[in-house]
C-alpha positions in Angstrom: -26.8 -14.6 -44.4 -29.9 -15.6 -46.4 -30.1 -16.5 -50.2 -33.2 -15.9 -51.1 -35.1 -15.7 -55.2 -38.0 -13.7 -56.4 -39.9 -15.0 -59.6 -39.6 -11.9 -61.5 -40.2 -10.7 -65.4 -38.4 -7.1 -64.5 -36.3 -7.4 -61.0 -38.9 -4.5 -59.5 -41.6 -6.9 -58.4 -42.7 -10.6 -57.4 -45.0 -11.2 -60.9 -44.3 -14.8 -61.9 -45.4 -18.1 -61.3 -42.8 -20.5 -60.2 -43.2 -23.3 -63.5 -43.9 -20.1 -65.9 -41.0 -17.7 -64.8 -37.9 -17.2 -67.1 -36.1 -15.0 -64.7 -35.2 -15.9 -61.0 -33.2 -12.5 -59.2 -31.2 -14.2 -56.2 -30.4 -11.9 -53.0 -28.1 -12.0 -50.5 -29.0 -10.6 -46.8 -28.6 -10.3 -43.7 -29.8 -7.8 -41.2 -27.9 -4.5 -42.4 -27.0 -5.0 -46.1 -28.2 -6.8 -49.0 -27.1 -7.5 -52.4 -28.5 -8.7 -56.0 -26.1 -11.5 -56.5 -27.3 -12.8 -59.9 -29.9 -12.8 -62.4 -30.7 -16.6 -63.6 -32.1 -16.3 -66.5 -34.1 -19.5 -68.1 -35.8 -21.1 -71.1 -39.7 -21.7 -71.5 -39.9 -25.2 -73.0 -42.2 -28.1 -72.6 -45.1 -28.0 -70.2 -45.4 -26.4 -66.9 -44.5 -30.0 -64.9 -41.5 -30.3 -67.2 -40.3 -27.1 -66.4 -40.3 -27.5 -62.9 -37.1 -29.6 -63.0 -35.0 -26.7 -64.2 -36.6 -23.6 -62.3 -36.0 -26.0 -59.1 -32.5 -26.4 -60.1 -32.0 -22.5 -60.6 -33.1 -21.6 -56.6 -32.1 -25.1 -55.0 -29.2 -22.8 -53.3 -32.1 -20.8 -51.7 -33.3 -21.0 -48.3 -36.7 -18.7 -50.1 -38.3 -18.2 -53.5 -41.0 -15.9 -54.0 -43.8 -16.4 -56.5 -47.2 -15.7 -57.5 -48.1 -18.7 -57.4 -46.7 -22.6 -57.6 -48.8 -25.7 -57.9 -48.6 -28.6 -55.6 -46.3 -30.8 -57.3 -43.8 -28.3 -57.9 -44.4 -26.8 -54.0 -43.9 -30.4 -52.7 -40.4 -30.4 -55.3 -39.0 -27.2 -53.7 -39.5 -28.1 -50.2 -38.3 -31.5 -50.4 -35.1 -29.7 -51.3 -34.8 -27.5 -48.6 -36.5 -24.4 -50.4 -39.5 -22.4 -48.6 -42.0 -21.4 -51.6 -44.1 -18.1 -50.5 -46.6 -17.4 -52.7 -47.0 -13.2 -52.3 -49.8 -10.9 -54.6 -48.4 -10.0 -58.1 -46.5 -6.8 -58.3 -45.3 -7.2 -54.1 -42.2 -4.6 -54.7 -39.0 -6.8 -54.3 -37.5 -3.8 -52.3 -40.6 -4.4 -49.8 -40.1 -8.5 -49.5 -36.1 -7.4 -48.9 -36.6 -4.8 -46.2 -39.2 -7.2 -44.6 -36.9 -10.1 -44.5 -34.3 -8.2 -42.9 -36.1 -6.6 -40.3 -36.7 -10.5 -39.5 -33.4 -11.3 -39.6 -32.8 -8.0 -37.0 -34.5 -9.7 -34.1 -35.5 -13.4 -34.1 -36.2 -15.3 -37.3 -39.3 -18.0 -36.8 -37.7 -21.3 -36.3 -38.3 -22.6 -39.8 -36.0 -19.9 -41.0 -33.7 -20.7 -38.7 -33.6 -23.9 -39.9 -33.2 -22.4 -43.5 -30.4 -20.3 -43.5 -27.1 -21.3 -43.9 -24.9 -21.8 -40.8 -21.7 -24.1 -40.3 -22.2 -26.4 -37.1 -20.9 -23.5 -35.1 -24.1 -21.3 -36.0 -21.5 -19.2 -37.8 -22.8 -17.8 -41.5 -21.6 -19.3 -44.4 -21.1 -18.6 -48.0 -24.3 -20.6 -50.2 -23.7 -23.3 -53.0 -23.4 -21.7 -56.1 -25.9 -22.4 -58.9 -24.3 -23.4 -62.1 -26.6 -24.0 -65.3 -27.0 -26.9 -66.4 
């Protein structure tokens, strides 16, 4: 299984910026089925770097979050937790980045997404963390 978020404004496309978006959809997947497991849903206060704290919190439980675009502080942030930003063109259809991720996951991921998807020490799939506002 792989938890992945897409920065979002409407849950139809990848349109936000990681320290600007308010809405974070998070997917479950694997090869043959995926799911929308939750909308997080967050406030815009303070600045973009004081924002960064919270949207990280919101997708740490993420082996992938989508975005427009992310700035180097928050990039080095998100993969210092574990969490692979990819930066895709505005409006990238969130059914497209799905059905592309799971035809990865149908044959042999990369190693780095080996790495990032959630497996016991048996290499067996487990359930994710859950999120939990703060």
């Amino acid at each position: 299984m792989l938890r992945i978020a897409v920065a979002t404004t409407d849950g139809t496309a990848v349109d936000e910026h990681f320290g600007r978006s308010s809405r974070f959809d998070v997917y479950d997947l694997d090869p043959e089925a995926s799911a929308l497991v939750e909308t997080r849903r967050l406030e815009l206060t303070g600045d973009h770097d004081d924002r960064a704290p919270s949207r990280l919190a919101a997708v740490r439980d993420c082996a992938i979050v989508h975005v427009t675009a992310i700035g180097p502080s928050a990039a080095a942030q998100v993969v210092n937790a574990g969490v692979m930003p990819l930066k895709l063109p505005e409006g990238t259809p969130v059914a497209d980045v799905v059905r592309r991720l799971q035809g990865v996951l149908g044959g042999t991921p990369p190693p780095w997404l080996r790495k990032l998807m959630h497996r016991d020490d048996a290499g067996r799939a487990v359930p994710a963390p859950r999120w939990s506002p703060s």
